[in-house]
N, C-alpha and C positions, 0 to 999 in steps of 0.2 A: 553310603549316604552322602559324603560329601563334594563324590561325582555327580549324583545325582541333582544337586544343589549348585554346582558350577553348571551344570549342561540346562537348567533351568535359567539359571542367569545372563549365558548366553542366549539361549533363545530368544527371553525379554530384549536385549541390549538388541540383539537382530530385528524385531520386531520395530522398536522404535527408530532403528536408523532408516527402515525401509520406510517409514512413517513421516519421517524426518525428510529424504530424499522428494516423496511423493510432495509433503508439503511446501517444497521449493520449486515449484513449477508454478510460479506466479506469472512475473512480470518479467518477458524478455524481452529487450531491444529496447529504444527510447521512445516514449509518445511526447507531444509537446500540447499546452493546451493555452488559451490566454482567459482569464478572468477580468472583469471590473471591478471588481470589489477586493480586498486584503483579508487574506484570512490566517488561520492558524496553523501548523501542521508541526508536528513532533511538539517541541518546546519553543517553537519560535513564531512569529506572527511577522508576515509578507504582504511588502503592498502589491494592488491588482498590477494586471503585467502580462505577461506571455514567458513560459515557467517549460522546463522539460522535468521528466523523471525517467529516471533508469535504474535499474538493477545495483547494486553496490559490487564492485569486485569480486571480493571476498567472500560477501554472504547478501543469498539472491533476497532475504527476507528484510535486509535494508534494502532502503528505496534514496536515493538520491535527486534531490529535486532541484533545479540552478534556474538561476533567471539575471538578470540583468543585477548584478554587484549582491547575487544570495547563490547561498549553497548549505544547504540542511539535510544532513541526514535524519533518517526518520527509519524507526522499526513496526513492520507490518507482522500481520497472521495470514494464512493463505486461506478461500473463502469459494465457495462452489455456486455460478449462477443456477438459478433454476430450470433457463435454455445460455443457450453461446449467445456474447452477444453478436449484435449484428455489424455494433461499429464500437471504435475503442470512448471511453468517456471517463473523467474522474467527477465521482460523486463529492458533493458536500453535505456538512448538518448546517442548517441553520439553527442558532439562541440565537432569539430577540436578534439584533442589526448584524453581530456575530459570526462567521463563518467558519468553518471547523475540517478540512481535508478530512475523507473518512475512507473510499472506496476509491483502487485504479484496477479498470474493466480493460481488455485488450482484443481491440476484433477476431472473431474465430477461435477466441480461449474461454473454456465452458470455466477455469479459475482465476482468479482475481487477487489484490493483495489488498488486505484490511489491516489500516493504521491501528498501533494500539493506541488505548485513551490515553491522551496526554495533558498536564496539569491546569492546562486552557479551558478545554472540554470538561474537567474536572468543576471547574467554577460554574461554568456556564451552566450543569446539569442543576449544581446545589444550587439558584441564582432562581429557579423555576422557570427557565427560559420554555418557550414551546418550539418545539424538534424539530425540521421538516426536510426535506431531501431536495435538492436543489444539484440540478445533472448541468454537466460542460462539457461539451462536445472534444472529443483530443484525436488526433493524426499520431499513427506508427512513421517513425524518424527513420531512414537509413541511413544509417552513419556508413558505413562502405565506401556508399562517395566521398566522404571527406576523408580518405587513406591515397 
């Protein structure tokens, strides 16, 4: 019985690493995007600008985002379009004046990487703000050249 009960545990523990794996195929390589407006993203709030984000080292489900004197990591979930898109963009929510990072889309990748809520987003939903989706156009970075 208590083979039985290991060889079930691994299978789980198998099950979710390959689940785990899968879900790390988000966001490769650097896009760069520029906003006019300041918004929020993880725990921090960023004036408008021209911003990159890239993958974290370590672990592909942080997102690293740098801009001009910022640099915020931030933890996403991996998120499935419903076609590829056609060009890479990162989505926003808008509350009221508000701006909230929420979605990074990557040209010719059917997956994407979705910010978790952050205590920003948290106010703004209790606040009764109204929701809306607000897209920005973003360019895939070759960093290779700069080696």
């Amino acid at each position: 019985m208590r083979s039985f009960v290991r060889s079930i545990g691994i299978a789980v523990g198998l099950l979710l690493l390959i689940g785990v794996h899968q879900a790390s195929a988000q966001v490769t390589g650097s896009i760069e995007f520029t906003t006019s407006f300041p918004f929020a993203v993880g725990y921090a709030n960023v004036p408008a600008g021209t911003y990159t984000i890239r993958p974290d080292d370590d672990n592909p489900e942080i997102l690293l985002l740098t801009g001009p004197q910022v640099a915020v990591l931030f933890l996403t979930g991996s998120i499935n379009a419903p076609s590829t898109p056609a060009k890479s963009e990162v989505v926003f929510k808008r509350y009221g004046d508000g701006y909230v990072l929420k979605d990074v889309w990557q040209q010719g990748s059917d997956s994407g990487a979705e910010a978790v809520v952050a205590e920003s987003e948290r106010h703004a939903v209790k606040a009764g703000d109204a929701k809306s989706d607000y897209r920005v156009a973003a360019l895939r970075v070759d960093r290779s050249k700069d080696h």
